[in-house]
N, CA, C and O atoms as a GROMACS GRO file, in nm:
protein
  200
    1UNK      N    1   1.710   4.037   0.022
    1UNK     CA    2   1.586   3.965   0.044
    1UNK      C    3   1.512   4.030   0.158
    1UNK      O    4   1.560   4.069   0.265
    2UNK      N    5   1.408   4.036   0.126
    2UNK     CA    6   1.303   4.102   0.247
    2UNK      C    7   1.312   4.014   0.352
    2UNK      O    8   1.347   3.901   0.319
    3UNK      N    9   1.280   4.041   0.514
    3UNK     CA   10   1.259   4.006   0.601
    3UNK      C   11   1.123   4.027   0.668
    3UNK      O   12   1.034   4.112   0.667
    4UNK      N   13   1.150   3.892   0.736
    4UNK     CA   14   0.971   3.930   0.793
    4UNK      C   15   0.961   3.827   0.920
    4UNK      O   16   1.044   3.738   0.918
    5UNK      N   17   0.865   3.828   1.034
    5UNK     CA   18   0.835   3.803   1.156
    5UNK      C   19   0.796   3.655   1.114
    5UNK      O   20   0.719   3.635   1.020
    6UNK      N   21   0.844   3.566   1.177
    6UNK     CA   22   0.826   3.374   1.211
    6UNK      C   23   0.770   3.393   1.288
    6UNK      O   24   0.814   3.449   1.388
    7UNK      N   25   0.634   3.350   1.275
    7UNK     CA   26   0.582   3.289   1.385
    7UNK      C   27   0.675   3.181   1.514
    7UNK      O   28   0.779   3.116   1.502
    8UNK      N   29   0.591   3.198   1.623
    8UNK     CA   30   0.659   3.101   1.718
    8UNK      C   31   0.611   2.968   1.666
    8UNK      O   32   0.701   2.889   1.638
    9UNK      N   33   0.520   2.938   1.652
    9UNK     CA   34   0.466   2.829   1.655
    9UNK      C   35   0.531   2.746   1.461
    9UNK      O   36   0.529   2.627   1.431
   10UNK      N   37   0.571   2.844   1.388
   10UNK     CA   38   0.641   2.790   1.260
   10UNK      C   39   0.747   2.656   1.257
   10UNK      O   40   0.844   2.618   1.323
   11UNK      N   41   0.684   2.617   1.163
   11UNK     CA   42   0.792   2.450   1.147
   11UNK      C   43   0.887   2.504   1.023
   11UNK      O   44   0.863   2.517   0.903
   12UNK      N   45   1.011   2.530   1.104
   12UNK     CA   46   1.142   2.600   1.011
   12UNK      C   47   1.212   2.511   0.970
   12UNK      O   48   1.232   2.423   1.054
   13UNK      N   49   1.285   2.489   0.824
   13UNK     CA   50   1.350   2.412   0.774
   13UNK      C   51   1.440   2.453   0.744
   13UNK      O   52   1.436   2.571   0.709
   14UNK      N   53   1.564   2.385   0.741
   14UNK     CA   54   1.714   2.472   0.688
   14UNK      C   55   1.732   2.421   0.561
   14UNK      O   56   1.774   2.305   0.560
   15UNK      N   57   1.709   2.482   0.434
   15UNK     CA   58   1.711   2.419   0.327
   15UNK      C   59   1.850   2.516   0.239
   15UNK      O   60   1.859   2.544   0.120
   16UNK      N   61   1.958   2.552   0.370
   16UNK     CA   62   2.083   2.606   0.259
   16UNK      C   63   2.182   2.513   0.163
   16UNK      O   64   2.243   2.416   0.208
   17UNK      N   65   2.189   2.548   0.053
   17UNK     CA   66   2.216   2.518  -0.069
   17UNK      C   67   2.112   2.408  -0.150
   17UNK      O   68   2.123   2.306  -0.219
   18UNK      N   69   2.034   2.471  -0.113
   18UNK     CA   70   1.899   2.338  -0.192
   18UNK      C   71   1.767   2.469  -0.270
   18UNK      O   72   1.746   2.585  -0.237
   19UNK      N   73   1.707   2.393  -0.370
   19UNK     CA   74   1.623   2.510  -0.436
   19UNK      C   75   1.492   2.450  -0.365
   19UNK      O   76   1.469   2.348  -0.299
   20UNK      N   77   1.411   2.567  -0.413
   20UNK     CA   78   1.280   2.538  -0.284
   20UNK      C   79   1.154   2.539  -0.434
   20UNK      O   80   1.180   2.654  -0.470
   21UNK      N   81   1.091   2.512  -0.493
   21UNK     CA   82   0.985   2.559  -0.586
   21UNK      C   83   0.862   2.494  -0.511
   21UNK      O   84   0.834   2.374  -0.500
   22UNK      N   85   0.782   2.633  -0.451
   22UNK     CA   86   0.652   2.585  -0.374
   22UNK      C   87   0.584   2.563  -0.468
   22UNK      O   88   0.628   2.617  -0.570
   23UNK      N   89   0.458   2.483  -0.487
   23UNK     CA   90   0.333   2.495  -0.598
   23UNK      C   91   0.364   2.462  -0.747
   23UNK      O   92   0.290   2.493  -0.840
   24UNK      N   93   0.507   2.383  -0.760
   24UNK     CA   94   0.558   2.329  -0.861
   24UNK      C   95   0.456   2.226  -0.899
   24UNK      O   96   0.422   2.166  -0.796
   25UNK      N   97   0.390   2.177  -1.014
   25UNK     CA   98   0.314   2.075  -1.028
   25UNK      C   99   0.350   2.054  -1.193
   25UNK      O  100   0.347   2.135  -1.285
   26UNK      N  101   0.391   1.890  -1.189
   26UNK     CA  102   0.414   1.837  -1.343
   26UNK      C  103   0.296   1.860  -1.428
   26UNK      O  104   0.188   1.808  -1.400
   27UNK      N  105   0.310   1.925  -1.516
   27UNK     CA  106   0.214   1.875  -1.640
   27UNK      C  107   0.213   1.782  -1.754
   27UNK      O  108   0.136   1.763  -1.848
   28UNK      N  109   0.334   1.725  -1.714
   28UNK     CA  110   0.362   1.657  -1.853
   28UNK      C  111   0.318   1.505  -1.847
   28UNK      O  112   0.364   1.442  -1.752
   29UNK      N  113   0.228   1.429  -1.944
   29UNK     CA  114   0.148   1.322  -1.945
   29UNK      C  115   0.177   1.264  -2.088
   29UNK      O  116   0.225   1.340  -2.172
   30UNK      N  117   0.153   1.146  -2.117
   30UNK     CA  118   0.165   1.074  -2.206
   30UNK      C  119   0.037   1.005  -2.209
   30UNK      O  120   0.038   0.890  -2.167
   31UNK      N  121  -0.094   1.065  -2.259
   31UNK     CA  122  -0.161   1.036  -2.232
   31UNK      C  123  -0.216   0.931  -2.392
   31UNK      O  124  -0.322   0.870  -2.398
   32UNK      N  125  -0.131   0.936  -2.484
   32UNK     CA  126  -0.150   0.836  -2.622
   32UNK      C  127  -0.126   0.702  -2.560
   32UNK      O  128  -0.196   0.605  -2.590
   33UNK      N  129  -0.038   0.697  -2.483
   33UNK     CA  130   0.029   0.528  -2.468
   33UNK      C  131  -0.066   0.468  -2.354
   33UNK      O  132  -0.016   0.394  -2.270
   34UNK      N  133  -0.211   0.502  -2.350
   34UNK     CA  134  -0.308   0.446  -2.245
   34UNK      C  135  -0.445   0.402  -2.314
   34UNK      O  136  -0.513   0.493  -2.363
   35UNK      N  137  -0.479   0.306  -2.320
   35UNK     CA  138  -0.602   0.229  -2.337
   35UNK      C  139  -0.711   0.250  -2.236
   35UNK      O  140  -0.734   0.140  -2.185
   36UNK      N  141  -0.785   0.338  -2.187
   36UNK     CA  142  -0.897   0.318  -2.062
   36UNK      C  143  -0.790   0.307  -1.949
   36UNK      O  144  -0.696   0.381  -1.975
   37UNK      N  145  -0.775   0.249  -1.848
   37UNK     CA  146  -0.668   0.293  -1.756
   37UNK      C  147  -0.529   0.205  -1.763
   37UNK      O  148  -0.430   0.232  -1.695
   38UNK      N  149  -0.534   0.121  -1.835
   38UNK     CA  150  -0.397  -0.008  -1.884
   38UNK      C  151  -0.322   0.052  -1.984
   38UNK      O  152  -0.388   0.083  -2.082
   39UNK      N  153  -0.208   0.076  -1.988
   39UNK     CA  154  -0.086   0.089  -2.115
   39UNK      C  155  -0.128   0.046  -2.189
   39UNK      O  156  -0.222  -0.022  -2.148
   40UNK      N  157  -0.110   0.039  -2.361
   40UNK     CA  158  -0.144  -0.013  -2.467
   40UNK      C  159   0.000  -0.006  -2.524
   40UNK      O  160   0.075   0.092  -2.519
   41UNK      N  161   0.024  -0.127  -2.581
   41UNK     CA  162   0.123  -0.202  -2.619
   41UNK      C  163   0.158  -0.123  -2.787
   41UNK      O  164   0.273  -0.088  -2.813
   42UNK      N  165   0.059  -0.105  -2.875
   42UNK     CA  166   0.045  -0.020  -2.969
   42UNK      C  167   0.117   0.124  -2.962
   42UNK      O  168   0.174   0.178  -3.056
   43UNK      N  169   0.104   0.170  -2.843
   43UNK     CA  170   0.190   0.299  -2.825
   43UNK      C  171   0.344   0.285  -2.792
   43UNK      O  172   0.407   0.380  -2.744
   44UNK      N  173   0.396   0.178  -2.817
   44UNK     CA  174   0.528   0.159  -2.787
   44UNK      C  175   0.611   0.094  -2.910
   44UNK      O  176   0.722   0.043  -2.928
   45UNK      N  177   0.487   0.125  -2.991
   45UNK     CA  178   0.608   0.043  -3.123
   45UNK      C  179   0.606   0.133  -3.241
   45UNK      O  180   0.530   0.224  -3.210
   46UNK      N  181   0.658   0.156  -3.381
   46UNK     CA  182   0.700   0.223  -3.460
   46UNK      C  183   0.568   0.200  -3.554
   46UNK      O  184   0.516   0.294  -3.614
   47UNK      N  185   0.532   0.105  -3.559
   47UNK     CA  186   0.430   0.057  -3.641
   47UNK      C  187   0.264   0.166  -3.621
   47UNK      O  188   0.238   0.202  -3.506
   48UNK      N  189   0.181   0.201  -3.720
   48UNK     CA  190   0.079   0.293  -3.656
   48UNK      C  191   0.020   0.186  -3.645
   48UNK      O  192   0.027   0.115  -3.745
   49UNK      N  193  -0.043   0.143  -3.551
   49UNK     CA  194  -0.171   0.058  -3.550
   49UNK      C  195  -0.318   0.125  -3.529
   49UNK      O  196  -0.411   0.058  -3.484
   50UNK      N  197  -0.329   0.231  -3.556
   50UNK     CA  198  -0.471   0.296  -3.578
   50UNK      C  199  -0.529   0.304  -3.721
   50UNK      O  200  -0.639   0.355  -3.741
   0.00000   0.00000   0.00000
């Protein structure tokens, strides 16, 4: 692994044996089971109601 100069002023964390993913962001949405901003009850059952 490359090395490189810390600042003094750096807020260092000891994160050994832990994974780090910077800029990780979920994409995953369920965006059928929503009515305008309320859950819809229709998206939770087997039945199509459309």
């Amino acid at each position: 692994m490359a090395s490189m100069a810390i600042p003094k002023d750096a807020d260092v964390k000891n994160y050994t044996g832990k994974s780090a993913l910077p800029g990780l962001i979920s994409d995953h949405a369920h965006l059928a089971q929503y009515q305008g901003v309320t859950p819809s009850p229709d998206a939770y059952t087997r039945e199509k109601n459309y």
